[in-house]
C-alpha positions as a printed Julia matrix, in Angstrom:
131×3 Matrix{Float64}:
 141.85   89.81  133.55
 141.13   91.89  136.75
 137.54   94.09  136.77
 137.43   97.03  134.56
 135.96  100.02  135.97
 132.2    99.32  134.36
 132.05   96.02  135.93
 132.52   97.65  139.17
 130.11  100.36  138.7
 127.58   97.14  138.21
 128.43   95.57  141.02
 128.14   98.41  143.31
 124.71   99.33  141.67
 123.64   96.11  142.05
 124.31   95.62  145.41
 122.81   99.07  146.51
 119.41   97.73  144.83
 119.36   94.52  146.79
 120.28   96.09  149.8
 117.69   98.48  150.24
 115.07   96.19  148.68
 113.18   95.35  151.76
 113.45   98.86  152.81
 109.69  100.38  152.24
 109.26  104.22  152.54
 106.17  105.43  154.39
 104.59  109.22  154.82
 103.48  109.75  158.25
 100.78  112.37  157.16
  98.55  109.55  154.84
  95.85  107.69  156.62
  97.53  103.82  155.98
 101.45  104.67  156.09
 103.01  101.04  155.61
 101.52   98.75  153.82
 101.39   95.29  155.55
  99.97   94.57  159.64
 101.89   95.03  162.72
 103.75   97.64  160.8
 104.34  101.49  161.96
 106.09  104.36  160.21
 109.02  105.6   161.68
 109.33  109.71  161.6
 112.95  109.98  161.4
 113.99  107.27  158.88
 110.79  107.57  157.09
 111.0   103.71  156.74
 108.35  101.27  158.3
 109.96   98.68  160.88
 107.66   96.58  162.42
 106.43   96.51  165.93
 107.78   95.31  168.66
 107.62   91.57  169.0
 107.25   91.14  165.26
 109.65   89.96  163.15
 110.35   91.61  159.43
 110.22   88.69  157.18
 110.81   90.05  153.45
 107.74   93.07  153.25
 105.28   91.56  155.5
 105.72   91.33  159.62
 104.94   88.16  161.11
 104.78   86.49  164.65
 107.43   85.37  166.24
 105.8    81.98  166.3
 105.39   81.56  162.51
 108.91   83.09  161.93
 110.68   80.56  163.9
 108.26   77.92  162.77
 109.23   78.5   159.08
 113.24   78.31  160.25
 112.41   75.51  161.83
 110.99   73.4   159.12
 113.8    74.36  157.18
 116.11   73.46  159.84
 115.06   69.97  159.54
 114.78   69.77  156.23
 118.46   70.61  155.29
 119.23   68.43  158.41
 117.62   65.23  157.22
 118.93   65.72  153.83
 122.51   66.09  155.02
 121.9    62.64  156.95
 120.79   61.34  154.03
 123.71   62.12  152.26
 126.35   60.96  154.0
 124.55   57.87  154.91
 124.06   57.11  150.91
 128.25   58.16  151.04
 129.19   55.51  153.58
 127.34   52.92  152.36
 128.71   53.38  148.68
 132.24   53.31  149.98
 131.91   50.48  152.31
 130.36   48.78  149.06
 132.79   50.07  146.53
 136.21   49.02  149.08
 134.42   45.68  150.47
 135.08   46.83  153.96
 132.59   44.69  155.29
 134.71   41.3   153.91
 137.91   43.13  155.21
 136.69   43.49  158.81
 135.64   39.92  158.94
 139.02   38.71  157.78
 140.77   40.7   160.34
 138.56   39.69  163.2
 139.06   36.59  161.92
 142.52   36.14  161.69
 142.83   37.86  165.42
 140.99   34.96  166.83
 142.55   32.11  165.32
 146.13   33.73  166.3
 147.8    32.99  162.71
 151.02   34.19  162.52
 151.76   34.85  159.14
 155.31   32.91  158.02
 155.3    30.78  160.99
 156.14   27.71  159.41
 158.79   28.87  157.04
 162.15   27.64  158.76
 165.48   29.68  158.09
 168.9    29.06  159.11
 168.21   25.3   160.09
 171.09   23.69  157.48
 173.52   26.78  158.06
 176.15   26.66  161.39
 175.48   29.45  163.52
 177.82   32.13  163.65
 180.74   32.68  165.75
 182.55   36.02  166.54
């Protein structure tokens, strides 16, 4: 079931398209070359890139402020979510397993210093044993 040969051809077609998706094409003789602000057409690529201090964020250029502002935000989001999750994970196992109850009965039975078996006796009737 490995790729046939058209399913490769896709692929590769496919991934040409999104790679050169953000890529805009300018001519350097009209009056407004690239589209968006902060943007300039460069002669030998005849791409626009954005100027420098600017950041290309899908077509548009934006400030390095409200590019990193936008990360970010994001940043925390994901972040706060991923706390969330694992705290909602802990808390169902430590309900699910009774750890709570388990812990107690350890701690307690450390402090009263029960030994388990203590008061079973063996050997008492039987002689001890000679060599």
């Amino acid at each position: 079931m490995g790729l046939r040969i058209t399913d490769s051809l896709i692929i590769i077609i496919y991934s040409l398209c999104i790679c050169t998706e953000f890529i805009l094409s300018c001519n350097v003789t009209s009056l407004e070359p690239c589209p968006g602000e902060y943007q300039f057409c460069n002669e030998t690529t005849s791409s626009c890139e954005c100027l420098e201090g600017f950041y290309q964020v899908g077509d548009e250029c934006q400030t390095p402020s409200s590019y990193m502002s936008s990360h970010d935000v994001t940043a925390a989001v994901v972040s706060i979510f991923a706390i969330a999750l694992i705290v909602c994970g802990l808390v169902l196992v430590v309900r699910k397993y009774n750890l709570i109850e388990y812990a107690r009965q350890k701690i307690n039975s450390q402090r009263n210093n029960d030994v388990m078996y203590e008061d079973v006796m063996i050997g008492q009737d039987d002689p001890p044993l000679s060599p």
